[in-house]
C-alpha positions as YAML, in Angstrom:
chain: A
units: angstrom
residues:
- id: 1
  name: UNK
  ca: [24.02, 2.94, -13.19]
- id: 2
  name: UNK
  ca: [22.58, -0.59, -13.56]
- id: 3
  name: UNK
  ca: [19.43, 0.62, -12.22]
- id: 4
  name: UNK
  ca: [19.52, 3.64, -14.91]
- id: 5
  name: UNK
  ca: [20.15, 0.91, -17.86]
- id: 6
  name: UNK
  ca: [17.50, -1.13, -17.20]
- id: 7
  name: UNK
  ca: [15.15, 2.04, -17.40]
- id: 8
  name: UNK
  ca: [15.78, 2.59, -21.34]
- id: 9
  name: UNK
  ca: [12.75, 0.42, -22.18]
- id: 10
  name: UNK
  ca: [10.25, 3.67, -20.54]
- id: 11
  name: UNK
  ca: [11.58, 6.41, -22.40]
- id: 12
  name: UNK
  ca: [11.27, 3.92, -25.67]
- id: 13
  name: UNK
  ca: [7.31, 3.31, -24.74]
- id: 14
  name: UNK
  ca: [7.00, 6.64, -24.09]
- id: 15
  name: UNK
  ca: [7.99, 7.38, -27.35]
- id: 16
  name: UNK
  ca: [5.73, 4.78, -28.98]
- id: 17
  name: UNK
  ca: [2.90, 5.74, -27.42]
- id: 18
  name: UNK
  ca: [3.05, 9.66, -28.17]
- id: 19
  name: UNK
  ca: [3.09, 8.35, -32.33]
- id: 20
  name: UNK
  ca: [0.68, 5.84, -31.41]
- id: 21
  name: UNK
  ca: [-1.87, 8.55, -29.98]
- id: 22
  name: UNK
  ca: [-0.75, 11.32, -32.62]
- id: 23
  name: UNK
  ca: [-1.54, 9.29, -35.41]
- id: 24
  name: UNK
  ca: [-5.32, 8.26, -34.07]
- id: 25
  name: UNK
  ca: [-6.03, 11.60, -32.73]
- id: 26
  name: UNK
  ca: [-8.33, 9.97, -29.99]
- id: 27
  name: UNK
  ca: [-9.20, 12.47, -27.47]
- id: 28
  name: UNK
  ca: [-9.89, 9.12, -25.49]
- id: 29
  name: UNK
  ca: [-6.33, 8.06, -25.97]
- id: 30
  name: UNK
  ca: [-3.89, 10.82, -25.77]
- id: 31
  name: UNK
  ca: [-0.06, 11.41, -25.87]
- id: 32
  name: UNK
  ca: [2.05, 11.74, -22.82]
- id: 33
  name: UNK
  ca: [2.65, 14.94, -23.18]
- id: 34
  name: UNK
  ca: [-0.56, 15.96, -22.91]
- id: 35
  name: UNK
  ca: [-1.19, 13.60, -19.53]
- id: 36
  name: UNK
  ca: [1.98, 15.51, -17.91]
- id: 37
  name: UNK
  ca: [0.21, 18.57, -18.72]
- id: 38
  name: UNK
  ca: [-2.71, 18.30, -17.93]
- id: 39
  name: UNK
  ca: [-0.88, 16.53, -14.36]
- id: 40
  name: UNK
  ca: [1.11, 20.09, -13.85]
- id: 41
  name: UNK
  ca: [-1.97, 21.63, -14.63]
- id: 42
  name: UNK
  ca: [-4.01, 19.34, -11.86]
- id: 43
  name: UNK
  ca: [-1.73, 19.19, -9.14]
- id: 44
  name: UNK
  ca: [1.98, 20.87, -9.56]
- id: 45
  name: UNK
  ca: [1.39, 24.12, -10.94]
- id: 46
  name: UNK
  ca: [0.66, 25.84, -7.58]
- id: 47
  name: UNK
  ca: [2.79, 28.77, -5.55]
- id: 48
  name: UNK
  ca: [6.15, 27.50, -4.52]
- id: 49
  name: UNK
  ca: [6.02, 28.64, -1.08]
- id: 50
  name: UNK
  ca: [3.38, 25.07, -1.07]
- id: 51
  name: UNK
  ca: [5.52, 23.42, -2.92]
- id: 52
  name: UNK
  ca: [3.97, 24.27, -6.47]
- id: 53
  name: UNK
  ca: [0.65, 22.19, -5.41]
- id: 54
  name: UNK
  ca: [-2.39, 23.61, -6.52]
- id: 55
  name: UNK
  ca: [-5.66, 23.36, -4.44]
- id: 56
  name: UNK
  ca: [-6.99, 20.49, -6.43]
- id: 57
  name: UNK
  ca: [-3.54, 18.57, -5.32]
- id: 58
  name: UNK
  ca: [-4.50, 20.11, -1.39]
- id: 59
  name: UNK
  ca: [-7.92, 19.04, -1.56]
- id: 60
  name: UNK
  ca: [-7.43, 15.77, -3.67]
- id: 61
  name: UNK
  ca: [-4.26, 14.55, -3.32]
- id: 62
  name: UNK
  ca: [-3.15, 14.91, 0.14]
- id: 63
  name: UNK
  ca: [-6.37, 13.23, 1.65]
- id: 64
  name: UNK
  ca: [-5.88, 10.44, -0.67]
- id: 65
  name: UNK
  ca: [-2.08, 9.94, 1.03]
- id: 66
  name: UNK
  ca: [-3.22, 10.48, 4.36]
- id: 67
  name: UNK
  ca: [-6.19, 7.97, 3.85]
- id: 68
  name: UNK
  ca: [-3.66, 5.11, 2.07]
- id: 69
  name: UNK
  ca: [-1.35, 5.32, 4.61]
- id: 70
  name: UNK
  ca: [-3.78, 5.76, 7.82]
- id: 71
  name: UNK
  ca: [-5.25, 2.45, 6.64]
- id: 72
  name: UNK
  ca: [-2.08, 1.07, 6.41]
- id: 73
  name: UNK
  ca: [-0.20, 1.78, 9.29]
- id: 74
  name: UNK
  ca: [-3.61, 0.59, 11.33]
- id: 75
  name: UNK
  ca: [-3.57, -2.53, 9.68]
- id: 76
  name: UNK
  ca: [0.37, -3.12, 10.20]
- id: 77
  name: UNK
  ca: [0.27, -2.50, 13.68]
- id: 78
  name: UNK
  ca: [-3.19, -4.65, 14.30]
- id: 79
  name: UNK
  ca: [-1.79, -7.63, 12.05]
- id: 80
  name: UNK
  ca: [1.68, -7.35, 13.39]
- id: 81
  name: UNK
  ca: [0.81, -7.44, 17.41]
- id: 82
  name: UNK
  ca: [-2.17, -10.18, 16.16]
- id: 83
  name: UNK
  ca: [0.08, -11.88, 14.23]
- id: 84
  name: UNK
  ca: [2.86, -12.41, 16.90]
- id: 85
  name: UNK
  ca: [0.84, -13.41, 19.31]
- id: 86
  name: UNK
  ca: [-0.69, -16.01, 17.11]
- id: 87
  name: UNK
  ca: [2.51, -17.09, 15.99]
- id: 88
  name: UNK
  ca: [3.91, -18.24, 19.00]
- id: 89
  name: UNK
  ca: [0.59, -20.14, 20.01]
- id: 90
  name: UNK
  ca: [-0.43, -23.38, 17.93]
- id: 91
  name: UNK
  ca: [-4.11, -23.70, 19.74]
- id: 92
  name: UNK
  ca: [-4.96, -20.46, 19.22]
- id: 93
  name: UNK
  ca: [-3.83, -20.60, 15.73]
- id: 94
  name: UNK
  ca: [-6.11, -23.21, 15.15]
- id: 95
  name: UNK
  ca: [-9.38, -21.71, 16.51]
- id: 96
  name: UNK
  ca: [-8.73, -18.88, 14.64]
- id: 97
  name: UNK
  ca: [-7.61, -20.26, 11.35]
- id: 98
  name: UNK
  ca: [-11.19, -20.93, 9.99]
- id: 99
  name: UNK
  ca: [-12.18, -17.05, 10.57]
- id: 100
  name: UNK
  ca: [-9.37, -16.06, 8.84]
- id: 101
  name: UNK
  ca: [-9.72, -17.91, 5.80]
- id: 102
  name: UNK
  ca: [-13.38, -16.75, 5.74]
- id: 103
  name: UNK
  ca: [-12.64, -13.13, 6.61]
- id: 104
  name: UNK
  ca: [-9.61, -13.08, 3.74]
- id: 105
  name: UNK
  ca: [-11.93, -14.54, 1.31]
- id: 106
  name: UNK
  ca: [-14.08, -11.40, 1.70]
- id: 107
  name: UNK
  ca: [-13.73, -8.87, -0.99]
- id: 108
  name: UNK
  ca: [-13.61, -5.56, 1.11]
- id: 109
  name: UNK
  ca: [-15.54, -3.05, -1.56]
- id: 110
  name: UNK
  ca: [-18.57, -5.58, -0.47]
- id: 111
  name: UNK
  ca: [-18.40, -4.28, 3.25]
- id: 112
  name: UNK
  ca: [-18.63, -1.18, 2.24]
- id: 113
  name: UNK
  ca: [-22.38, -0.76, 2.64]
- id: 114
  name: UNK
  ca: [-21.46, -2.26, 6.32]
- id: 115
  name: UNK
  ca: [-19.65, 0.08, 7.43]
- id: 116
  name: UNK
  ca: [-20.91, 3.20, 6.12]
- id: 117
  name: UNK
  ca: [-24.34, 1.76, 8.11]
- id: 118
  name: UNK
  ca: [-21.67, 0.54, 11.26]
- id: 119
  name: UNK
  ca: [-19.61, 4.07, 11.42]
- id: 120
  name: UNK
  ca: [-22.02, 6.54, 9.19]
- id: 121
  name: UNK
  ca: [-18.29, 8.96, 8.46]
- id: 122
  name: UNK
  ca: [-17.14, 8.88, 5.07]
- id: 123
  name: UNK
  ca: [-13.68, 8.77, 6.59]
- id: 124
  name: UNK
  ca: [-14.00, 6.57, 9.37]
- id: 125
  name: UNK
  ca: [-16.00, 4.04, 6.60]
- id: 126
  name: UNK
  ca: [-13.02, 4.57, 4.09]
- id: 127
  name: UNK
  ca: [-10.42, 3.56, 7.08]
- id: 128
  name: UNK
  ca: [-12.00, 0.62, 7.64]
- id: 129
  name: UNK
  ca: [-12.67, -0.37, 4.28]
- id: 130
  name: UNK
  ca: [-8.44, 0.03, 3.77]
- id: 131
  name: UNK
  ca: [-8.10, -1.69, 7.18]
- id: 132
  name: UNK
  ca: [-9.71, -4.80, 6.23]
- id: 133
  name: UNK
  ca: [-9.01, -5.27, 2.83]
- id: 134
  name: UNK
  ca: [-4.80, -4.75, 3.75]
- id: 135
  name: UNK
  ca: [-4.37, -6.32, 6.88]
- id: 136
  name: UNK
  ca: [-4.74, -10.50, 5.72]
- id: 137
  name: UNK
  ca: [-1.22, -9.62, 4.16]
- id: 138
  name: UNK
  ca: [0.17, -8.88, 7.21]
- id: 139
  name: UNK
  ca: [-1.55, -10.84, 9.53]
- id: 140
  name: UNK
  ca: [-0.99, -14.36, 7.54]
- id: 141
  name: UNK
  ca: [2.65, -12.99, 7.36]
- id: 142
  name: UNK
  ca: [3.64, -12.34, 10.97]
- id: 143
  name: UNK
  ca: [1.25, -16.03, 11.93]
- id: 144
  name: UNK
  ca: [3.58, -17.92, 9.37]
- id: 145
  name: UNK
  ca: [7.20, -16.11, 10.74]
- id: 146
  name: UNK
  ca: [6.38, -15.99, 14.11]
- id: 147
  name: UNK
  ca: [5.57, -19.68, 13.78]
- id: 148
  name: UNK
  ca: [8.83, -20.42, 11.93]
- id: 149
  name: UNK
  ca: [11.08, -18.82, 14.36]
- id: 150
  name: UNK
  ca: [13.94, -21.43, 15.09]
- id: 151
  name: UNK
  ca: [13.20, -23.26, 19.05]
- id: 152
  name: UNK
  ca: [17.07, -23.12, 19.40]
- id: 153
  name: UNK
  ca: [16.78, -19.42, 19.78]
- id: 154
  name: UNK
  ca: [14.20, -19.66, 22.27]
- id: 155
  name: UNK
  ca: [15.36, -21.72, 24.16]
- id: 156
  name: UNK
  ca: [18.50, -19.92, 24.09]
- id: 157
  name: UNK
  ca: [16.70, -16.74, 25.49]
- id: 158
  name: UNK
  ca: [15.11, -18.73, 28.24]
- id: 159
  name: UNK
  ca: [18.32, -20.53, 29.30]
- id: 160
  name: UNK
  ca: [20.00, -16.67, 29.74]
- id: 161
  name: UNK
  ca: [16.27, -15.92, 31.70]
- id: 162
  name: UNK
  ca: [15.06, -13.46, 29.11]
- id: 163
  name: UNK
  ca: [11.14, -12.72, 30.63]
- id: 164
  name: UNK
  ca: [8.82, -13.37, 27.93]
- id: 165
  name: UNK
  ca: [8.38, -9.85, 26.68]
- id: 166
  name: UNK
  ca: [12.03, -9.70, 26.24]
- id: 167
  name: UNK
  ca: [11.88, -13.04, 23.84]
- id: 168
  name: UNK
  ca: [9.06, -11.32, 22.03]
- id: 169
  name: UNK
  ca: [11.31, -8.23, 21.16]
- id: 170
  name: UNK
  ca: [15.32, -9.79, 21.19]
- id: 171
  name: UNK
  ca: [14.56, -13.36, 19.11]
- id: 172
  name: UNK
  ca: [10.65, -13.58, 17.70]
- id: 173
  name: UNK
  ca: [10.53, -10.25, 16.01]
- id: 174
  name: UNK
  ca: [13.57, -9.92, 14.33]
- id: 175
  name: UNK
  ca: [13.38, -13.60, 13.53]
- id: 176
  name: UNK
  ca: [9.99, -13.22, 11.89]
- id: 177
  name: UNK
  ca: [11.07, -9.86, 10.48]
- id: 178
  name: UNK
  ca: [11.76, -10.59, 6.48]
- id: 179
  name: UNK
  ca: [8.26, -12.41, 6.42]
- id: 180
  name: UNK
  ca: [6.30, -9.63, 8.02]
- id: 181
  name: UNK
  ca: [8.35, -7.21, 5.60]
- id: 182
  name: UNK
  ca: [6.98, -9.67, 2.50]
- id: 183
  name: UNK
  ca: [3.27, -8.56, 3.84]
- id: 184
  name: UNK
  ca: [3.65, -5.31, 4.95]
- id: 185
  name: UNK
  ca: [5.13, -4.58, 1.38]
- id: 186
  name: UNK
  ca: [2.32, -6.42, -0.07]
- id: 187
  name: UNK
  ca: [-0.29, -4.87, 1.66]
- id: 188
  name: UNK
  ca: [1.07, -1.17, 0.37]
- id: 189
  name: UNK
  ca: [0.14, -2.01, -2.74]
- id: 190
  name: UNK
  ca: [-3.57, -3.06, -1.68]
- id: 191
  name: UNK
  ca: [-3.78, -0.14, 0.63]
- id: 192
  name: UNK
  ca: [-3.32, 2.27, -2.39]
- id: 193
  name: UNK
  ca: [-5.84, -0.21, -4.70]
- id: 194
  name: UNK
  ca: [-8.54, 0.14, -1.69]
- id: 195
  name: UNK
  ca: [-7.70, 3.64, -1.45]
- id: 196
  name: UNK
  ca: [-9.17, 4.31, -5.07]
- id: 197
  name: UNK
  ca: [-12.13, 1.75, -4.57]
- id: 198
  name: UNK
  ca: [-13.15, 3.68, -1.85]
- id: 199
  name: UNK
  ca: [-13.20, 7.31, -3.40]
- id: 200
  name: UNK
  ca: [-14.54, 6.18, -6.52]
- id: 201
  name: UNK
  ca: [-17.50, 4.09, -4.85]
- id: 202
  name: UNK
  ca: [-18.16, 6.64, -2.18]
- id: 203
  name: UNK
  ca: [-16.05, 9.44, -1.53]
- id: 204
  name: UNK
  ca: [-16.05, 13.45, -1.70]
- id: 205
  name: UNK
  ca: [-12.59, 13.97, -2.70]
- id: 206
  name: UNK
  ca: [-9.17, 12.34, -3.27]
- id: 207
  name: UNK
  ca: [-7.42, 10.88, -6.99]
- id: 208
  name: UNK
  ca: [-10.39, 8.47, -6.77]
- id: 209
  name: UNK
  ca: [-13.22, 11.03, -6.59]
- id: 210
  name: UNK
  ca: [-11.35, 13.02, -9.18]
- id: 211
  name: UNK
  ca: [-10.67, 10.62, -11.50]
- id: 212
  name: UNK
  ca: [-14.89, 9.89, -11.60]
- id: 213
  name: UNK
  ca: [-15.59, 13.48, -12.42]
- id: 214
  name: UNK
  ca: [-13.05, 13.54, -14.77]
- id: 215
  name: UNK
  ca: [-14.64, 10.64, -16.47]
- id: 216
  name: UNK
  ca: [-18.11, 11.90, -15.89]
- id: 217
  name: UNK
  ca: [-17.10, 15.43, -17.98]
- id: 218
  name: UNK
  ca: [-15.39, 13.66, -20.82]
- id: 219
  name: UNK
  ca: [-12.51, 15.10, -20.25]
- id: 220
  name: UNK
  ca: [-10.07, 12.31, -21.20]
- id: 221
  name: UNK
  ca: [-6.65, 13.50, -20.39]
- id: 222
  name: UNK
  ca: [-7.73, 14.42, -17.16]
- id: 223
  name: UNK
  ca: [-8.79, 10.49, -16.53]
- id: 224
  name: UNK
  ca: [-5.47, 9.19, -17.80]
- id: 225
  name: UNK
  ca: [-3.65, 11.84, -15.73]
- id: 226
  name: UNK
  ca: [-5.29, 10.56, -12.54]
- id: 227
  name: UNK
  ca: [-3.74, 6.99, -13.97]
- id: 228
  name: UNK
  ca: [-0.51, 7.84, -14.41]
- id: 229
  name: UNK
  ca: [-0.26, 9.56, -11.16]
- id: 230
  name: UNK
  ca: [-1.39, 6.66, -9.38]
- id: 231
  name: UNK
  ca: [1.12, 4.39, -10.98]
- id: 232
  name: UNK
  ca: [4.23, 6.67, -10.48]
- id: 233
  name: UNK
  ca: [2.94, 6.69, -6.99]
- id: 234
  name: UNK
  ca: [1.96, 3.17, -6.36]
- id: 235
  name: UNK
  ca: [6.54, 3.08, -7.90]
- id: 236
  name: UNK
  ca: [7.54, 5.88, -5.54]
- id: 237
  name: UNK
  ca: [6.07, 4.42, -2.39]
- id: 238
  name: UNK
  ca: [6.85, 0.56, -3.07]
- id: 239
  name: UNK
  ca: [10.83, 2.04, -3.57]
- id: 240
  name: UNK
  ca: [10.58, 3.49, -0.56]
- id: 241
  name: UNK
  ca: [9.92, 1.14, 1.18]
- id: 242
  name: UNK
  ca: [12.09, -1.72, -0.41]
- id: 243
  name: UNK
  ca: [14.83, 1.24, 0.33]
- id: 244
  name: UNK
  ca: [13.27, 0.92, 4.15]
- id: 245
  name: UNK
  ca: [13.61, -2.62, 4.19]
- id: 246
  name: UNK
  ca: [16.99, -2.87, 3.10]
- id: 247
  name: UNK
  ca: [18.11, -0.58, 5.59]
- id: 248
  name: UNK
  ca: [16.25, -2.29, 8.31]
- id: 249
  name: UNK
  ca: [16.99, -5.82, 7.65]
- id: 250
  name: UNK
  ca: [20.87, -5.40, 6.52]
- id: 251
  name: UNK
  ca: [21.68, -8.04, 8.99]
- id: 252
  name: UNK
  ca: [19.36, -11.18, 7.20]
- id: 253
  name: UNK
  ca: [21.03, -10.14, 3.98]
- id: 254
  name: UNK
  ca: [24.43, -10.45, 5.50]
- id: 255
  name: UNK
  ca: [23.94, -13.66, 7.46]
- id: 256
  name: UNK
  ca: [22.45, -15.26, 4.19]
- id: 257
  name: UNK
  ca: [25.31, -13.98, 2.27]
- id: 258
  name: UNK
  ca: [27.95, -15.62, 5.30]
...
C-alpha cells in the first residue's frame, strides 16, 4: 500500500500533461492518451491466442528483448567469472587495471564501425556493441567484492580443507554477491540504453529502428510511443530484478539487520 501511495504523483502528471498538450495542439507534443493509443495500436492490439501482439510488436519488439538481454547475460557471465578471478589476485589486478580504465573510458557507439568491419552481422555487431558497453559495470563490481571478501572466511575454508574451487563457490561468491548485484543492476539499465543506440545507428528492426522511421514520417505520436514504451520497460525490468535480488540475497539483509 506504501508502494501504491507514493505512485499518486504519475496519475497527477499524467493529468497535467494531457491539458498541457490539449491546449497547444502540437502534433509534436501530444496527450497520453493518444501515445497509449497509438502503443495498442503498435504493439498490443494483435490476436489473443499471441498474446494480443501485433506483428510490428513480433518483428520489433521481441528482437529488441532478445538483443538487451543476450548482451546482458554475455556480459554478466564474462565480467562475473573475469571479475572473480581478478578479485582474488592483487598482481593480476594490477597489470590489468590500466586496460580497464582505458577500455571503460571508451564510449561503445564509437566501436561500432569496428565491429560491423570485425563480425560483418548486424546481430553479432549489435551483441558486441551491448557486450562492451555493459560489462565495465560488472566487471569493476565483482574486482572490488571479490577483493573485499573478509581473509577470516578464507582462512576459515582452508582450515576445514575446502579445495579452492569450493572457496570460490561456499565464501568468495556469496561474499562478493551484493556488489556484483550493484553492477549487474547497473549494467541493465545500459544494456537497454545500448540496445536503442544500436538499432537507431544501424539496425533493421527493433523499438530503436522503429522509433527512426517513426521520426523520419512525421508521425509524432508514434515517436513518443516508442518513448514511453521504453521507459515503462527500462521500470518493469529494473523491478524485476530488484524483486530477484531481494529474493536472492535475503540472507545479507538479515545479517545486516542482526
Amino acid at each position: 500500500m506504501r508502494a501504491l501511495i507514493r505512485l499518486w504523483v504519475i496519475p497527477l502528471v499524467l493529468v497535467l500533461w494531457e491539458l498541457a498538450a490539449r491546449a497547444l495542439a502540437d502534433t509534436d507534443f501530444p496527450p497520453p492518451t493518444t501515445i497509449i493509443a497509438r502503443m495498442h495500436a503498435l504493439w498490443f492490439s494483435g490476436p489473443a491466442g499471441r498474446l494480443f501482439l501485433t506483428e510490428d510488436a513480433m518483428g520489433n519488439l521481441l528482437p529488441s528483448l532478445g538483443r538487451m538481454f543476450g548482451g546482458w547475460v554475455l556480459a554478466a557471465v564474462i565480467g562475473v567469472l573475469l571479475g572473480t578471478a581478478l578479485g582474488r589476485s592483487r598482481t593480476a589486478t594490477d597489470y590489468v587495471d590500466p586496460l580497464m580504465e582505458f577500455g571503460r573510458s571508451i564510449p561503445p557507439p564509437l566501436l561500432l564501425p569496428v565491429f560491423v568491419l570485425l563480425f560483418k552481422v548486424e546481430l553479432t555487431t549489435q551483441l558486441a556493441t551491448i557486450v562492451f558497453g555493459v560489462i565495465w559495470p560488472v566487471l569493476l563490481n565483482s574486482v572490488d567484492g571479490a577483493r573485499s571478501v573478509d581473509r577470516g572466511y578464507t582462512e576459515t575454508a582452508t582450515v576445514f580443507g575446502l579445495t579452492r574451487a569450493q572457496r570460490l563457490r561456499l565464501v568468495v561468491l556469496p561474499a562478493a554477491a551484493p556488489k556484483i548485484f550493484a553492477g549487474l543492476r547497473l549494467s541493465l539499465s545500459l544494456a537497454l540504453i545500448l540496445m536503442v543506440i544500436t538499432e537507431l545507428i544501424g539496425g533493421s528492426n527493433g523499438i530503436g529502428y522503429q522509433l527512426l522511421q517513426a521520426q523520419r514520417s512525421f508521425d509524432g505520436a508514434g515517436v513518443w510511443a516508442a518513448i514511453a514504451l521504453l521507459g515503462v520497460l527500462g521500470y518493469l525490468v529494473n523491478a524485476l530484478f530488484v524483486l530477484a535480488e531481494r529474493r536472492v540475497l535475503v540472507w545479507h539483509r538479515q545479517s545486516g539487520r542482526g
